[in-house]
DRENPA-3360 file (N, C-alpha, C; in nm, 2 decimals, always signed):
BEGIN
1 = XXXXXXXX = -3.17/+0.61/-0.15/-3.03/+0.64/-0.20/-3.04/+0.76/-0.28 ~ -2.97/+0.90/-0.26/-2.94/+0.96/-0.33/-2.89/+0.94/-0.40 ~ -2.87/+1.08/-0.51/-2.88/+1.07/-0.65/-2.70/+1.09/-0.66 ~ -2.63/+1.14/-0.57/-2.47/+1.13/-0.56/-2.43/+1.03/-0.55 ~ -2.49/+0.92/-0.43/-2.48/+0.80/-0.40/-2.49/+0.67/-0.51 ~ -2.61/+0.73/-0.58/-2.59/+0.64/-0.70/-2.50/+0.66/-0.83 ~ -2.42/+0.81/-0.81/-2.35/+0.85/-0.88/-2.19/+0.77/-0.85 ~ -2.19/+0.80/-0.72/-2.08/+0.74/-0.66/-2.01/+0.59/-0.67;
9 = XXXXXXXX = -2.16/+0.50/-0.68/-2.18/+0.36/-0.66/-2.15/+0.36/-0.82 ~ -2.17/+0.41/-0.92/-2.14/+0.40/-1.06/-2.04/+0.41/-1.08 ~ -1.94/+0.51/-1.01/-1.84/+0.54/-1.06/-1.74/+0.42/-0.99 ~ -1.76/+0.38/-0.88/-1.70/+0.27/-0.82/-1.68/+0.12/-0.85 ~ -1.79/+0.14/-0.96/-1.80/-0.01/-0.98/-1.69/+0.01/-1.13 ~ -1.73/+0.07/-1.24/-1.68/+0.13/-1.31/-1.51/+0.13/-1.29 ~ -1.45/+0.21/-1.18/-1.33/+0.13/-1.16/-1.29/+0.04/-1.12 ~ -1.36/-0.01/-1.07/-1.37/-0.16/-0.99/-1.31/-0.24/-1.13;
17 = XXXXXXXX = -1.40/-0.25/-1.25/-1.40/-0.30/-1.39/-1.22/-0.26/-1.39 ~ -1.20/-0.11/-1.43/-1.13/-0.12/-1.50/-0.97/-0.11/-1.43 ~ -0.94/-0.12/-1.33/-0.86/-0.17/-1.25/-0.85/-0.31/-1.25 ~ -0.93/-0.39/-1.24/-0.91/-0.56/-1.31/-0.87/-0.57/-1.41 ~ -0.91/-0.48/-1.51/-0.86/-0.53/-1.65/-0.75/-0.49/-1.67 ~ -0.69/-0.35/-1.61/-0.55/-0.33/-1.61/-0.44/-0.37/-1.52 ~ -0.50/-0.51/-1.44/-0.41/-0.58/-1.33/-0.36/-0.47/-1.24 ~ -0.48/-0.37/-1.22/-0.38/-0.24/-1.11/-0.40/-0.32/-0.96;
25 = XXXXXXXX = -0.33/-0.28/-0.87/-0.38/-0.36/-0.75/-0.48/-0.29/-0.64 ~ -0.53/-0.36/-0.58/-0.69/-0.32/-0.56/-0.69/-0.25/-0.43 ~ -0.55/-0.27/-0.36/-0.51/-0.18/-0.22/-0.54/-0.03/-0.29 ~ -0.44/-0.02/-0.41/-0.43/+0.14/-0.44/-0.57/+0.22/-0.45 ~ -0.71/+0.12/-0.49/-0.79/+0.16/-0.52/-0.87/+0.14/-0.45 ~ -0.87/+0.11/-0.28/-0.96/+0.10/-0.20/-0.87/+0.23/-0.08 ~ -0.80/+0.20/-0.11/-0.69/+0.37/-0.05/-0.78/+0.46/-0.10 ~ -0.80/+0.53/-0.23/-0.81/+0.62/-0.31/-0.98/+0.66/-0.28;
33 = XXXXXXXX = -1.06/+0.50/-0.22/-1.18/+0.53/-0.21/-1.14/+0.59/-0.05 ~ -1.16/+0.54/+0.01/-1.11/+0.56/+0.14/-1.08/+0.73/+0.13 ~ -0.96/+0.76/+0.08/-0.95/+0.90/+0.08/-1.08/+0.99/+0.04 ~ -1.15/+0.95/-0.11/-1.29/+1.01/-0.12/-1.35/+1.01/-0.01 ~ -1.39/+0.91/+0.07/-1.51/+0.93/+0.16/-1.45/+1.02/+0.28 ~ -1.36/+1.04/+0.25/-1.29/+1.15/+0.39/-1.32/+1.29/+0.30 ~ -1.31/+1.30/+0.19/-1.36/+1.46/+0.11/-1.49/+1.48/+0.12 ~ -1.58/+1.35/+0.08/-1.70/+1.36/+0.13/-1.76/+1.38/+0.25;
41 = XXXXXXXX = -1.68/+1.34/+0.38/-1.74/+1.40/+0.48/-1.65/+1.55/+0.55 ~ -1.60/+1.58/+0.44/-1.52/+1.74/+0.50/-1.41/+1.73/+0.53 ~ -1.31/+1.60/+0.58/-1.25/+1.59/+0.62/-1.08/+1.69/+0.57 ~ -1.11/+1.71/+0.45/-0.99/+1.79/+0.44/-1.03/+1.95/+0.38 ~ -0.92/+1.99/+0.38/-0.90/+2.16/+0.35/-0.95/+2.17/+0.24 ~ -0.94/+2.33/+0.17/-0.91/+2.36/-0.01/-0.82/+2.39/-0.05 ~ -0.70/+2.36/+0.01/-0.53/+2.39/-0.04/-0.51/+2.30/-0.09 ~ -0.47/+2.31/-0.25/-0.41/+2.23/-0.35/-0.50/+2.12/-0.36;
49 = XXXXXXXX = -0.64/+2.15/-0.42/-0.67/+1.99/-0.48/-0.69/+2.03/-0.62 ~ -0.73/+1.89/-0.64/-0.83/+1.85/-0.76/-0.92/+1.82/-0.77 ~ -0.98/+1.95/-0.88/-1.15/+1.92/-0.86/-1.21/+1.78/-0.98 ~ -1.28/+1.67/-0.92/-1.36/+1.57/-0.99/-1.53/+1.59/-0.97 ~ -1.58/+1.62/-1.11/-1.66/+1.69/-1.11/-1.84/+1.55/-1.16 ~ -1.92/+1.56/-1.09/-2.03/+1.43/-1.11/-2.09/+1.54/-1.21 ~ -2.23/+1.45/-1.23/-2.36/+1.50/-1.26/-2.42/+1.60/-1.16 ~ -2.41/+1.57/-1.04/-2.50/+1.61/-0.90/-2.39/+1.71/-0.89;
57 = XXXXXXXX = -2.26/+1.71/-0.82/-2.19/+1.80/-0.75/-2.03/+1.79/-0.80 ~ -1.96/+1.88/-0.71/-1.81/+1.86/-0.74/-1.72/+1.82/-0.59 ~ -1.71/+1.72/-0.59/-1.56/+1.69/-0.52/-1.41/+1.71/-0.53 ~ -1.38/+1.76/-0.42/-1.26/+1.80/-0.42/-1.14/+1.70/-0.39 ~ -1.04/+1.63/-0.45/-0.93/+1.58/-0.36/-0.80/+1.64/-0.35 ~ -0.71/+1.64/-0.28/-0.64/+1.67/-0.28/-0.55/+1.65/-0.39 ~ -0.42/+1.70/-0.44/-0.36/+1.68/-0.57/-0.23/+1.62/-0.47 ~ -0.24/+1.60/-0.38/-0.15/+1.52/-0.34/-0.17/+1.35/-0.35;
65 = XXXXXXXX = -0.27/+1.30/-0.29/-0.37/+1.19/-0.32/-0.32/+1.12/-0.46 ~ -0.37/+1.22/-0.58/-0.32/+1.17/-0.73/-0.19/+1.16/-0.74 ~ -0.11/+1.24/-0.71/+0.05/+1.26/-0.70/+0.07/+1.08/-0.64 ~ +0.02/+1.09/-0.52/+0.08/+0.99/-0.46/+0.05/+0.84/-0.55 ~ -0.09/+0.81/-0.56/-0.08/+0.71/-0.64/-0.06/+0.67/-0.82 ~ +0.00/+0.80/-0.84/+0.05/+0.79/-0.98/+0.18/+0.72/-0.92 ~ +0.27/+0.79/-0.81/+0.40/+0.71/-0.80/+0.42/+0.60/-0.73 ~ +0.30/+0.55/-0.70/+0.33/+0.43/-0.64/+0.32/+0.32/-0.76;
73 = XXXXXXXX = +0.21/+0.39/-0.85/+0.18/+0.29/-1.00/+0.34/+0.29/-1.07 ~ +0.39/+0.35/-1.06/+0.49/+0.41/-1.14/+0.61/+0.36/-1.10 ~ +0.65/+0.35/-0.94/+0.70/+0.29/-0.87/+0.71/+0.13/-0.89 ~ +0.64/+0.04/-0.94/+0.58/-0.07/-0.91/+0.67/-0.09/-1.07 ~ +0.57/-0.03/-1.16/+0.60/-0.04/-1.32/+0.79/-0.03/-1.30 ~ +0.84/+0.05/-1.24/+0.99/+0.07/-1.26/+1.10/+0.02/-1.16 ~ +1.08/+0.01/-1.06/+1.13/-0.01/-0.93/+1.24/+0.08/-0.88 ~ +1.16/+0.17/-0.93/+1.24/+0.30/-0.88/+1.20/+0.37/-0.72;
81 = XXXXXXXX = +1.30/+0.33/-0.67/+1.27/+0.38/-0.51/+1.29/+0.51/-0.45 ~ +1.29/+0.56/-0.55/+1.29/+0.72/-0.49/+1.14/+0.78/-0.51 ~ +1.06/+0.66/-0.63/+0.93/+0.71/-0.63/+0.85/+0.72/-0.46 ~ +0.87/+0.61/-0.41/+0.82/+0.59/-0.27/+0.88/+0.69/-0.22 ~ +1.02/+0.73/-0.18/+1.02/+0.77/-0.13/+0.97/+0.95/-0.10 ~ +0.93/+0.96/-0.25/+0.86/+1.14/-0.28/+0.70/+1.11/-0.24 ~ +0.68/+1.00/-0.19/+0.51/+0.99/-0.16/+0.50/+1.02/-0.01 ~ +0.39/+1.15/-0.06/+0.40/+1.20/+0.12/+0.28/+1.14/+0.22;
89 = XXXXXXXX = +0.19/+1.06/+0.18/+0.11/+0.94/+0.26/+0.19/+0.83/+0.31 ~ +0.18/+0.80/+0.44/+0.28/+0.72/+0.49/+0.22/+0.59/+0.44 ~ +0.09/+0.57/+0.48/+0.03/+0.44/+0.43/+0.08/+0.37/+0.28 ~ +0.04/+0.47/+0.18/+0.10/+0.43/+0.04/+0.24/+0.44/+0.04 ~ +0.34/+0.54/+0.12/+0.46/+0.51/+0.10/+0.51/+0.34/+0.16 ~ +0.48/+0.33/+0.26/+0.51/+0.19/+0.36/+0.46/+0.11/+0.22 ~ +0.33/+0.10/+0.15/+0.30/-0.02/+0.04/+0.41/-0.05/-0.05 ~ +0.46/+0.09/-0.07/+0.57/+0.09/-0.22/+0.68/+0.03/-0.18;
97 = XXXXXXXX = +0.71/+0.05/-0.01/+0.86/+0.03/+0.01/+0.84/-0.19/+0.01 ~ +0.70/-0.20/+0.08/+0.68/-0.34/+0.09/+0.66/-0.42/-0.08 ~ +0.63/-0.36/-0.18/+0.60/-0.38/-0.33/+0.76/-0.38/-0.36 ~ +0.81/-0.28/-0.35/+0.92/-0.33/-0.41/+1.05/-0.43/-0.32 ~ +1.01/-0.46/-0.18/+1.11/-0.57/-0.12/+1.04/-0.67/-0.20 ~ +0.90/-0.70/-0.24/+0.89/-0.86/-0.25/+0.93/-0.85/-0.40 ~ +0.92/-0.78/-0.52/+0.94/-0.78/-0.63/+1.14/-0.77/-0.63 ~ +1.18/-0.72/-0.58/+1.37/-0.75/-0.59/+1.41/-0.83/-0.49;
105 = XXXXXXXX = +1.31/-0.87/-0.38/+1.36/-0.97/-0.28/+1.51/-0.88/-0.20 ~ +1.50/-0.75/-0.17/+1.59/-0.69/-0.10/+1.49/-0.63/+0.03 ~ +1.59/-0.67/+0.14/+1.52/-0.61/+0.26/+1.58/-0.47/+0.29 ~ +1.64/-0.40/+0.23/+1.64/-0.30/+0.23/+1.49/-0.21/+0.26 ~ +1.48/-0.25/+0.16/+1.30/-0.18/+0.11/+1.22/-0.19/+0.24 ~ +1.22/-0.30/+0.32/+1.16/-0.34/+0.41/+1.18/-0.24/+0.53 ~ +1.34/-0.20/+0.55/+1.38/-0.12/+0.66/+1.31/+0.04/+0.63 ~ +1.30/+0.06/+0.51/+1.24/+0.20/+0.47/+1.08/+0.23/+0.54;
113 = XXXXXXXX = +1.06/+0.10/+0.56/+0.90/+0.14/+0.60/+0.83/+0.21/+0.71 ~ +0.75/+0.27/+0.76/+0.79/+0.36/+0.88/+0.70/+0.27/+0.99 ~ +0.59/+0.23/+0.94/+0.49/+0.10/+1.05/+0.56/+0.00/+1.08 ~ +0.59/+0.04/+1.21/+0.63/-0.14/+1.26/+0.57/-0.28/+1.23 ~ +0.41/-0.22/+1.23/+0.41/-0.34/+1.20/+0.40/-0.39/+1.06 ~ +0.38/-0.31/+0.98/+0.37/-0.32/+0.82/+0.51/-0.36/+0.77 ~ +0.61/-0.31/+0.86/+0.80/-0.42/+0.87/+0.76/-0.51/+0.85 ~ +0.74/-0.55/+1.02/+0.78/-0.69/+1.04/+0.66/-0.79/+0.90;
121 = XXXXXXXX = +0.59/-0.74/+0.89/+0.48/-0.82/+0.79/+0.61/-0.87/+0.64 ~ +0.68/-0.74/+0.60/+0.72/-0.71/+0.49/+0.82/-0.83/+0.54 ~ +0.91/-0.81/+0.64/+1.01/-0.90/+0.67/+0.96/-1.09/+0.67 ~ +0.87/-1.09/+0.70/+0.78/-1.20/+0.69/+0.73/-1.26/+0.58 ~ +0.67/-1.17/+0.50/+0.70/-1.20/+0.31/+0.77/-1.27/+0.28 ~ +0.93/-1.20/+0.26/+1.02/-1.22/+0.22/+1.07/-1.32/+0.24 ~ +1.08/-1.37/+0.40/+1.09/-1.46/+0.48/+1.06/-1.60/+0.39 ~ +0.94/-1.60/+0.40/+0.88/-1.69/+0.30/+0.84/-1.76/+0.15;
129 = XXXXXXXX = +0.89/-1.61/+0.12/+0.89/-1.59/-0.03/+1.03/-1.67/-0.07 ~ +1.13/-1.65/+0.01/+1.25/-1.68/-0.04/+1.26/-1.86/+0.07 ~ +1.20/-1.89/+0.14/+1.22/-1.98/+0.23/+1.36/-1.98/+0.33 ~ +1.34/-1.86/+0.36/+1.48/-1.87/+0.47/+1.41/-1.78/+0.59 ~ +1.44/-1.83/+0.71/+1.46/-1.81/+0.83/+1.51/-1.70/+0.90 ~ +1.63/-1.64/+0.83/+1.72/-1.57/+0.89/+1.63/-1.43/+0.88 ~ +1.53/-1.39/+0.74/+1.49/-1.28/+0.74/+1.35/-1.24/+0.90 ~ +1.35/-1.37/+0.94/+1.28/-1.41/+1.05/+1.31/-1.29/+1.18;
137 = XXXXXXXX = +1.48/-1.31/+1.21/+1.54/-1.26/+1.29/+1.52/-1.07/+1.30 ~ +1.49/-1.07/+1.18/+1.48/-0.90/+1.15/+1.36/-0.84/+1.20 ~ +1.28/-0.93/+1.22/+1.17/-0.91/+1.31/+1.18/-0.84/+1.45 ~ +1.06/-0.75/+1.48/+1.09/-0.68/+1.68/+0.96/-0.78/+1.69 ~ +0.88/-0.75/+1.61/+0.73/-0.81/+1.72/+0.76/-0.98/+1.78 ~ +0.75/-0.97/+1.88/+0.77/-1.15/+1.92/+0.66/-1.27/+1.86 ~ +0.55/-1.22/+1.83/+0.44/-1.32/+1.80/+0.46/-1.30/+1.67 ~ +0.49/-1.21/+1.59/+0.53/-1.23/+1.44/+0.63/-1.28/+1.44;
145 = XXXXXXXX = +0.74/-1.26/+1.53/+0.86/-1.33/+1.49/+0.85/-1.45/+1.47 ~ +0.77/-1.54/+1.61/+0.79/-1.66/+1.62/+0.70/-1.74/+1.51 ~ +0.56/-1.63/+1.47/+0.52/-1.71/+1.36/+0.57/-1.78/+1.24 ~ +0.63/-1.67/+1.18/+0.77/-1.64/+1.10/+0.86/-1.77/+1.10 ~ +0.90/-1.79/+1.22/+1.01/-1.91/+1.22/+0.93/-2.03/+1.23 ~ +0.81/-2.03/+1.24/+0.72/-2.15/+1.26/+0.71/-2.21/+1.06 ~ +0.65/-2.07/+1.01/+0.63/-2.07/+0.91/+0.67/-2.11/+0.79 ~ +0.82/-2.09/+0.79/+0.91/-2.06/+0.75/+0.97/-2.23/+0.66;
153 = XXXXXXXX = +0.97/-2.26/+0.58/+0.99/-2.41/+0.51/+1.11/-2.41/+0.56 ~ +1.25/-2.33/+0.52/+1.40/-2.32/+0.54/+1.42/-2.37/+0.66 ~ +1.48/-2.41/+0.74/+1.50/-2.39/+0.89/+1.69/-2.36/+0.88 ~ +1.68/-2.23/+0.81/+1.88/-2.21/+0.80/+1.92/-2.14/+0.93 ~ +1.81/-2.10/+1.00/+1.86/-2.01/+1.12/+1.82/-2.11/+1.27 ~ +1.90/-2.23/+1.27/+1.87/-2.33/+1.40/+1.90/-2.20/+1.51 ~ +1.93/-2.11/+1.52/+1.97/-2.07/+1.64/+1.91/-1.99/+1.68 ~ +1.81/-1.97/+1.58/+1.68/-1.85/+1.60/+1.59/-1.92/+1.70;
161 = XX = +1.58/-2.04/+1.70/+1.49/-2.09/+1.79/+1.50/-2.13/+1.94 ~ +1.42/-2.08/+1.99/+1.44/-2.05/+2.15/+1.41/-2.20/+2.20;
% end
C-alpha cells in the first residue's frame, strides 16, 4: 500500500467518524468518495476545481462537486427546493428532490426527479410512508408498481388492482 493510499484510507475513515457524529447522510459521502476516485484516476478536466492538498500529493476536485453537496446538505437542513434544483449532478439532484418528497410527504418533489427509476422508488416511499396506495398508481415501471400495491398496508386504491 502506498503512501497516498494510506493517506487516503485516513482521511476516509476520519470522515467516516465525523459524518456519524454530525448525523450527515452517508449517500452524500460515498457520492463525494466516488467522485474522488474519478479525480484520482484522471477522469476529469482543470476547469474550475478545488485544490485538496495530502502529505504525498494534491488532488484536484471539481468546485462543482462541493457546490453541489453543500446544497444538498443545505437543502435537507431547509427544504428549500430551489437548492436541488441549482445542483448540476443529476444523481445528487434526483437524492434532494427524493429527501425532500419523504421529509414534506409532497409528490411533487418526486415528479422533479430526472431517473425513472429513482421516481418510481421515490413514489414508492411515499406510498408507504404514508400507507396509501393511490401514490402506487404514479408509478410507469410495472414490477415496481405492482410491488408497491402488494406492499402497501392501505388498500384505498381497490381499482388499482388488476
Amino acid at each position: 500500500m502506498t503512501a497516498l493510499h494510506k493517506n487516503l484510507l485516513t482521511t476516509l475513515l476520519c470522515m467516516l467518524f465525523c459524518i456519524n457524529a454530525m448525523a450527515l447522510d452517508f449517500r452524500v459521502f460515498f457520492d463525494w468518495v466516488a467522485d474522488y476516485f474519478e479525480v484520482l484516476n484522471g477522469s476529469w478536466g482543470k476547469v474550475g476545481e478545488v485544490e485538496f492538498t495530502t502529505t504525498t500529493s494534491t488532488t484536484s476536485i471539481p468546485s462543482t462537486t462541493v457546490k453541489d453537496n453543500w446544497r444538498l446538505i443545505e437543502a435537507r437542513e431547509t427544504g428549500n427546493h430551489s437548492l436541488c434544483e441549482a445542483i448540476e449532478s443529476s444523481r445528487l439532484s434526483d437524492l434532494c428532490f427524493t429527501d425532500l418528497a419523504l421529509k414534506s410527504n409532497n409528490t411533487h418533489y418526486c415528479t422533479r426527479i430526472k431517473d425513472g427509476m429513482k421516481k418510481d422508488g421515490c413514489f414508492r416511499d411515499l406510498a408507504l410512508k404514508l400507507s396509501n396506495d393511490v401514490y402506487c398508481t404514479l408509478i410507469e415501471d410495472a414490477d415496481i408498481k405492482g410491488g408497491c400495491l402488494d406492499e402497501t398496508p392501505s388498500k384505498v386504491c381497490l381499482s388499482c388492482r388488476g
